[in-house]
C-alpha positions as CSV (number, residue, x, y, z in Angstrom):
1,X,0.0,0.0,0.0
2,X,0.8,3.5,-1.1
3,X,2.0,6.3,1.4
4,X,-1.2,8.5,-0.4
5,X,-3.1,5.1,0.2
6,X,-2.4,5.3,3.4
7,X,-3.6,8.6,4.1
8,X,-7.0,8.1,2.5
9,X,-7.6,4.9,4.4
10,X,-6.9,7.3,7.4
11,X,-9.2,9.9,6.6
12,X,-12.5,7.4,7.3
13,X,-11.1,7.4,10.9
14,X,-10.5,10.9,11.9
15,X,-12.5,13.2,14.6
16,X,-14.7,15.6,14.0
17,X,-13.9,19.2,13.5
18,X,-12.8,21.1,16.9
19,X,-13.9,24.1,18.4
20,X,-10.6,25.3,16.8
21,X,-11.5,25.3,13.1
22,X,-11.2,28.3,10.5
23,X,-13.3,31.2,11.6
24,X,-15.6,32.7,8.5
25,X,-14.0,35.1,6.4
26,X,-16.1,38.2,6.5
27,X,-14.0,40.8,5.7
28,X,-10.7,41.4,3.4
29,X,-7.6,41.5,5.2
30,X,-5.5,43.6,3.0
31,X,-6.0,46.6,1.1
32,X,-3.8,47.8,-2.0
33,X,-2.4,51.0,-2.1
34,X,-1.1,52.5,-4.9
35,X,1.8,55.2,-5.8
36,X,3.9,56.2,-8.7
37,X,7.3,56.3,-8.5
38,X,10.2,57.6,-10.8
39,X,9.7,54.9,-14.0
40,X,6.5,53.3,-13.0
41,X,3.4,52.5,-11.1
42,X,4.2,51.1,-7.6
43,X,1.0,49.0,-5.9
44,X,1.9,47.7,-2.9
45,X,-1.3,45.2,-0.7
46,X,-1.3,46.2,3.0
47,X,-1.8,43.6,5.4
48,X,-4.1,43.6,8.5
49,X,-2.2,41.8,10.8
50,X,-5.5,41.8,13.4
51,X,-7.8,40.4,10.6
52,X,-5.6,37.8,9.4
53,X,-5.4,37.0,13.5
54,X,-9.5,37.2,14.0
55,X,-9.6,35.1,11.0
56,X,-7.2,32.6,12.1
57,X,-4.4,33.2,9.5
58,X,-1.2,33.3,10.9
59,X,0.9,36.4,12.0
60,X,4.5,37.6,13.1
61,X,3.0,37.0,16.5
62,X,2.3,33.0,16.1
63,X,5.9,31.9,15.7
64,X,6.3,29.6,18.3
65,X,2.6,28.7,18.6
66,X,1.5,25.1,17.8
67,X,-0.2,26.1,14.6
68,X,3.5,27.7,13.6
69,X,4.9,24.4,14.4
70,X,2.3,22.3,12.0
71,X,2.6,24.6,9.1
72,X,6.5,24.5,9.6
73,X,6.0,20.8,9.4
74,X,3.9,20.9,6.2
75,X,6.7,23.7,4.2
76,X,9.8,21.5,5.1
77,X,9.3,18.6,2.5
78,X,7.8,21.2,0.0
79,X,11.0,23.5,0.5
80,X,13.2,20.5,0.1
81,X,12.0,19.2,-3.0
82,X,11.6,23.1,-4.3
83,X,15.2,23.5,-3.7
84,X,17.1,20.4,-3.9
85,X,20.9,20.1,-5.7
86,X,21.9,17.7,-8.0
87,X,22.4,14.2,-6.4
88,X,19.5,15.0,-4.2
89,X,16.9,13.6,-6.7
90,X,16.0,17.4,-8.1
91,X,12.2,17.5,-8.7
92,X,11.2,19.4,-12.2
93,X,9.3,22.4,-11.4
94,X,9.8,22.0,-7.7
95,X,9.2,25.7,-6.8
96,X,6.0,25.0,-8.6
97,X,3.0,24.1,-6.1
98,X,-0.7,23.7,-6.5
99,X,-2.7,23.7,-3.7
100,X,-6.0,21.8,-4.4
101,X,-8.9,20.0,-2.7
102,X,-11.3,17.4,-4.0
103,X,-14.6,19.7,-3.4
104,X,-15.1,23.6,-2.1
105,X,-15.5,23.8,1.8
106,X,-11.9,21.9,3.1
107,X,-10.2,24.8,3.3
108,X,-7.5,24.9,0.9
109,X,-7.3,28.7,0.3
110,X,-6.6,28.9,4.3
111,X,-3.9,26.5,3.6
112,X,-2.7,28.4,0.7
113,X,-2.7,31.7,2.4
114,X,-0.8,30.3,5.9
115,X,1.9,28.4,3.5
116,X,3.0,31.1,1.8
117,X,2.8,33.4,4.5
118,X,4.8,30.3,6.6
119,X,7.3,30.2,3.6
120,X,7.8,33.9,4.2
121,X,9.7,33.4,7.4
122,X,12.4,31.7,5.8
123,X,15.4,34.3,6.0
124,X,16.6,33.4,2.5
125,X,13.3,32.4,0.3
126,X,10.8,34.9,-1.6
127,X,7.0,33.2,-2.1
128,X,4.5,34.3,-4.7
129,X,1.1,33.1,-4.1
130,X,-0.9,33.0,-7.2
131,X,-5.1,33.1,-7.2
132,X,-6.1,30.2,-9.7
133,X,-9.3,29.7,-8.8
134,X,-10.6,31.9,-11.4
135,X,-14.1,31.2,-11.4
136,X,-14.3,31.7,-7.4
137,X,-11.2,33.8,-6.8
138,X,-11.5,34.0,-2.6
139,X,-7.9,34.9,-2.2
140,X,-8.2,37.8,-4.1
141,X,-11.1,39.4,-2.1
142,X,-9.7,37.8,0.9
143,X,-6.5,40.4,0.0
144,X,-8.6,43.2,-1.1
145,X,-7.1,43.1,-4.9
146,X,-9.7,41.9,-7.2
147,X,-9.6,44.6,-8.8
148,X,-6.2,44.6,-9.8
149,X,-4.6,43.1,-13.4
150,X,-3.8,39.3,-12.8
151,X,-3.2,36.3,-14.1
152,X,-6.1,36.1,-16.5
153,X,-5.1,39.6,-17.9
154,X,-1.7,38.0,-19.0
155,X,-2.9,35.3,-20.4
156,X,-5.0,36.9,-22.3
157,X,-3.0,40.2,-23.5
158,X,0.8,38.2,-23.9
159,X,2.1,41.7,-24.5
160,X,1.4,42.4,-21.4
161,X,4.6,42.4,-18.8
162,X,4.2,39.7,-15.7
163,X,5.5,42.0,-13.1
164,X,2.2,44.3,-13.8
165,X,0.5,41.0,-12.3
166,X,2.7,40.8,-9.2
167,X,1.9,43.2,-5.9
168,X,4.2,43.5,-2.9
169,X,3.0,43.3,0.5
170,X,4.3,44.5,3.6
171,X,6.0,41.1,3.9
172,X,9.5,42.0,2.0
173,X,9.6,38.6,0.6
174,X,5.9,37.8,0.1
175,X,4.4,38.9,-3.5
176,X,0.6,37.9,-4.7
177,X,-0.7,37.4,-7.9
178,X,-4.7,37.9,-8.3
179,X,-6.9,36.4,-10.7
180,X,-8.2,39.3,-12.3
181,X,-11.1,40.2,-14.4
182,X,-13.7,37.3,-15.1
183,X,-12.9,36.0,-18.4
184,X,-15.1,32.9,-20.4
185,X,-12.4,31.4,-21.7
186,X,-10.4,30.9,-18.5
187,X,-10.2,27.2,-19.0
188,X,-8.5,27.3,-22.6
189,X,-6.3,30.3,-21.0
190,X,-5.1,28.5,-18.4
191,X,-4.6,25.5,-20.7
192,X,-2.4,28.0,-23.4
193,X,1.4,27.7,-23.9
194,X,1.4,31.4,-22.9
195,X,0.5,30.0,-19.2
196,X,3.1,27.6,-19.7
197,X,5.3,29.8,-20.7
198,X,4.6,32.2,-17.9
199,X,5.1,28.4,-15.1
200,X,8.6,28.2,-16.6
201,X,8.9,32.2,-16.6
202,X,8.5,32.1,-12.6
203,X,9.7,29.1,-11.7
204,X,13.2,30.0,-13.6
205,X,13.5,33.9,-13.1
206,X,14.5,33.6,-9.5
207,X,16.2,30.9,-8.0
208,X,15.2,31.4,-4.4
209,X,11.4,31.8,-5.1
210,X,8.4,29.3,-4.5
211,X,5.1,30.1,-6.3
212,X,2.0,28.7,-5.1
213,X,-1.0,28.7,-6.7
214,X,-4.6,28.6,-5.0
215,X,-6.0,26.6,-7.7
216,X,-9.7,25.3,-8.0
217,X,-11.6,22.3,-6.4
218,X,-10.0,19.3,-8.2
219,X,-13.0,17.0,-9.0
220,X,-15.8,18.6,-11.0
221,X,-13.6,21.6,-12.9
222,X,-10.9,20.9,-15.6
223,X,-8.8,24.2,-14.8
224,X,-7.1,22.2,-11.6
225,X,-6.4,19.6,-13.7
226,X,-5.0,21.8,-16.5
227,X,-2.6,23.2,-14.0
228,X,-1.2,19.7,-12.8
229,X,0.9,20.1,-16.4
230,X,2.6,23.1,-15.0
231,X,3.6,22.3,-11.0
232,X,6.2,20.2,-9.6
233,X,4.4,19.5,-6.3
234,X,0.7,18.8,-5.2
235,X,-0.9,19.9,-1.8
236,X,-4.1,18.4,-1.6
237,X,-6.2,19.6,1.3
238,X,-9.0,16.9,3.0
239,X,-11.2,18.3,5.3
240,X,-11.1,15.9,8.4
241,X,-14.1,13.9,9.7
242,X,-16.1,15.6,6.1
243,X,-14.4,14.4,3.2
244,X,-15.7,11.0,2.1
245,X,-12.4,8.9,1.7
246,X,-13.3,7.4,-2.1
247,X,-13.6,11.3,-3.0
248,X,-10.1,11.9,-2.1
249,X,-9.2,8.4,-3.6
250,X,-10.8,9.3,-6.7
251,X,-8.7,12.6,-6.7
252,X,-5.3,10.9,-6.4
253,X,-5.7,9.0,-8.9
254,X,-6.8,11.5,-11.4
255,X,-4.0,12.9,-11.0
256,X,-1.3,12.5,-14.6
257,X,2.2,12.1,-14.7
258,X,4.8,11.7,-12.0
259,X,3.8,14.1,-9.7
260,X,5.0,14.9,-5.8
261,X,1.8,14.5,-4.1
262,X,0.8,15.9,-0.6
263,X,-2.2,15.7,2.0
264,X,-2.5,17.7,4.3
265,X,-5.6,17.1,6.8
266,X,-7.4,20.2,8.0
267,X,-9.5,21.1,10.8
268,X,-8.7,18.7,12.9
269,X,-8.8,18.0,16.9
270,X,-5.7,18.6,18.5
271,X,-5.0,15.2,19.2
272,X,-4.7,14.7,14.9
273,X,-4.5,18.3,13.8
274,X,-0.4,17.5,13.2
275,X,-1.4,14.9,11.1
276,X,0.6,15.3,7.5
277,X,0.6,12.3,5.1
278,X,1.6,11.0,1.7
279,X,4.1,13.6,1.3
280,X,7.5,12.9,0.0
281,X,6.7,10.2,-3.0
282,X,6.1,10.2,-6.6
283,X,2.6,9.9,-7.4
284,X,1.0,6.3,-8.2
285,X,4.3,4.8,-6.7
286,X,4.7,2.5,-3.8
């Protein structure tokens, strides 16, 4: 049996969700500001550091909480296949990761938000987290930019430069990309060799950056699976106690090519809320 095997197997079993789950998200907690400086326009997202803390993100503040301590557990493997030298088994597109769930509701934007901002401790790694889910794009109302040019507004205008997609944040080595503007044909955008083009464009530009990308609800929309082409590594998120096991199974092995594959269970007791499986392998190996 499969490490991922063993994960889902493992997900039938788990508690229900704790007391200590996700609060809603009601309000953004960011809001861009924009300047212009000597050669060009300057926007720069501000980050709420009480918000992200009432909403359970975490903060400066959480270090060396428990919650700290889990996410650091979750970014090591990533960070090690994102960065590893030759002899080490290098992964293609390591710096590359998806973030995906089988259905909406398990939290994977929460994860995606609380990696990258985990990532951006590191004292020498930059993280660009990237909003894919472009027909539901939370993260970019979550960080008070959907109205900025993003990702969808390169693809579709390849003139366009990629750094007019990318906004600083208070964070010196956290950047986001959002969305942007509701397009009909995300889908074939996303699957275009301009988006390819724009993978191999980030993942190669700076050698000490990991991009992230909130991408859609696997099962039941194509543009996650389109963006499995693109990514080195795979970060599903299972809601624990919820998600029926053979949803996740069916996920996994949906998945194409040789993959790194993660789970990660979310809101979990604290007796299981460390739990972090099936990381670490090639998918469909054993």
């Amino acid at each position: 049996m499969s490490i991922i095997e063993k994960a889902v197997a493992r997900i039938g079993k788990t508690s229900a969700p704790s007391d200590n789950t996700r609060p809603a998200e009601n309000t953004a907690v960011g809001h861009v500001d924009s300047t212009v400086g000597r050669f060009n326009k300057i926007t720069v997202c501000h980050l709420n550091v009480k918000a992200l803390k009432e909403q359970g993100y975490l903060t400066s503040g959480d270090k060396n909480s428990r919650f700290a301590e889990q996410y650091r557990q979750i970014k090591r493997p990533l960070l090690k296949n994102a960065f590893s030298k030759m002899g080490d088994h290098p992964v293609e597109n390591g710096n590359l990761i998806m973030v995906t769930s089988a259905i909406h509701g398990e939290g994977k934007t929460f994860t995606a938000m609380n990696l990258a901002l985990s990532i951006a401790l590191e004292k020498d790694t930059t993280v660009l987290l990237v909003d894919c889910d472009l027909e539901k794009p939370k993260l970019s109302r979550l960080l008070g930019v959907e109205s900025q040019t993003g990702l969808i507004d390169i693809l579709d205008n390849p003139g366009k430069d990629l750094g007019e997609a990318i906004i600083g944040t208070d964070i010196n080595n956290f950047r986001i990309m959002p969305a942007g503007r509701p397009n009909e044909f995300s889908t074939e955008l996303l699957a275009s060799e301009t988006m390819y083009n724009i993978a191999q464009e980030l993942s190669k530009r700076y050698s000490d950056r990991v991009i992230i990308f909130d991408a859609p609800p696997f099962l039941g929309s194509t543009q996650a699976r389109v963006l499995t082409d693109f990514v080195g590594q795979i970060l599903v998120v299972v809601a624990a106690g919820e998600t029926n096991k053979n949803i996740v199974r069916e996920l996994t092995q949906s998945i194409r090519g040789n993959k790194i594959v993660g789970m990660v269970l979310n809101k979990c007791k604290p007796d299981i809320s460390n739990v972090y499986r099936g990381y670490g392998e090639e998918h469909g190996r054993e």
